[in-house]
N, C-alpha and C positions, 0 to 999 in steps of 0.2 A: 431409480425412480424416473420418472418419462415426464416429460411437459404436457400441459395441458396441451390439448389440438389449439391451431390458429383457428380463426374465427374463417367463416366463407367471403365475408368481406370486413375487414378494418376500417372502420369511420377516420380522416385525413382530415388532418391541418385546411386542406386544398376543395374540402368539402363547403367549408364554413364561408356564406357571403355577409356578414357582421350583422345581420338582424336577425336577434334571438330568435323571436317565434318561429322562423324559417329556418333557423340551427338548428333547434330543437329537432321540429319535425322532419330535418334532413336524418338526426340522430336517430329518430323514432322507426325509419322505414328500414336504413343500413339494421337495426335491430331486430326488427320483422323479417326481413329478407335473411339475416340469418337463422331465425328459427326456423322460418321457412323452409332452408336448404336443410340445416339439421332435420327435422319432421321427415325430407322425402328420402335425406341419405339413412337413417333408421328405420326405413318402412311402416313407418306411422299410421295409422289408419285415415283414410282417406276423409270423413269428420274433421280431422284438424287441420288437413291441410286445407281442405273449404275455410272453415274455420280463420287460418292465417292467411289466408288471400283475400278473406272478406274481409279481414282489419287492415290488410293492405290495398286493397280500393279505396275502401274509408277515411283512412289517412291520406293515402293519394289524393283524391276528391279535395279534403278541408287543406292541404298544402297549394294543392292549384288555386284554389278560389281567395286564399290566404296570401298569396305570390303574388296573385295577378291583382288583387286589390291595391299591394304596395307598388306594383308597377303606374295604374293607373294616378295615382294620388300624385306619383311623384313625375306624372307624364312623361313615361320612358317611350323612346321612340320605337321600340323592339318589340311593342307589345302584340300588335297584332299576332305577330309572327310567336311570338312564345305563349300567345293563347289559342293559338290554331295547334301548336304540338304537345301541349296539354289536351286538347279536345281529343287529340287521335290518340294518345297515348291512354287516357283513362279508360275509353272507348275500345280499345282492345284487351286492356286489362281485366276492364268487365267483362266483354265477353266471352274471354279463356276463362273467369270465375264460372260466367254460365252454363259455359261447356265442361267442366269440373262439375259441378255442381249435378248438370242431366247426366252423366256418365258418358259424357260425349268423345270425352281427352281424360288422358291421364297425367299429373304432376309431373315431370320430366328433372332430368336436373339440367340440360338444355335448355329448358326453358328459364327455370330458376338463373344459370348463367346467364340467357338473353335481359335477363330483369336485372342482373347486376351491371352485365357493359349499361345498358341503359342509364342507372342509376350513377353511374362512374360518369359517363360520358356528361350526363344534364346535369349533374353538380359540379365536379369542375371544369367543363365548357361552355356549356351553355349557360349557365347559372352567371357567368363568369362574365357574360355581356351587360346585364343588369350590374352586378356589384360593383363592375368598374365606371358604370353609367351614377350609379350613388355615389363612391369615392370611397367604397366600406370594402375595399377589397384585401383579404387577409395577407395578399404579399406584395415585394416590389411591383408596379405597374410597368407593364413593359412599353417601348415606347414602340409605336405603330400609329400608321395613317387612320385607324380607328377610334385612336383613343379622347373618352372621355364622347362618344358622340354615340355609346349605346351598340357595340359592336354586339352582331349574332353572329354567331358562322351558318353557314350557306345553305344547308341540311343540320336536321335533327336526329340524333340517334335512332330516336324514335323510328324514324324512318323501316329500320331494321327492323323496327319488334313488329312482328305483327302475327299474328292467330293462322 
């Protein structure tokens, strides 16, 4: 008898910055990105991988705007800067949807990998500047010249993903 396949990506302890709504929809996208991957590595029809890209814009979209609310509220200093890589990052998202969409590109699994470093990278680093900016951070706090003052790192993974 065989095990089940591992998943394309396993949701981490190291995902989680302790406020629910933004757990949640951390959980909701690692869950998307796997069907995702699954759909392209079964040759799926091309329907649902639209399909799953358009629930993962959607989600994407109400997690930024849902992120970036809790930033402001709680006047994080990092926020410019983690609303500018959201801006670029859904903005490419979309428009590999709409090139998916025109028959312009085809699903890849390259691509799918590019959406998981992404998604690895902006949950537990970047995400990482915020949650130790709140004090909800799920592990030891390391000690550094940054800490507790909102640390981002210097580029966004985002940087990488691009169409």
């Amino acid at each position: 008898m065989s095990n089940p396949p591992q998943p394309f990506l396993s949701f981490e302890s190291r995902y989680l910055v302790g406020i629910d709504a933004l757990d949640s929809q951390h959980k909701q996208m690692v869950n998307l990105l796997n069907e995702l991957y699954g759909s392209v590595i079964a040759k799926k029809p091309r329907d649902l991988h639209l399909d799953l890209l358009t629930r993962l814009v959607n989600l994407t979209r109400t997690h930024f705007a849902t992120e970036e609310q809790v930033l402001r509220v709680h006047s994080y200093p990092g926020y410019l800067l983690h609303k500018a890589a959201h801006e670029g990052l859904a903005r490419n998202l979309f428009e590999f949807r709409e090139q998916i969409a025109r028959r312009k590109r085809e699903l890849t699994i390259e691509y799918v990998d590019l959406m998981k470093l992404w998604l690895v990278e902006h949950f537990a680093e970047f995400d990482l500047g915020y949650a130790r900016f709140l004090g909800r951070e799920n592990r030891p706090m390391e000690k550094d010249s940054n800490e507790g003052r909102g640390h981002e790192p210097t580029s966004h993974p985002g940087e990488r993903f691009s169409v």
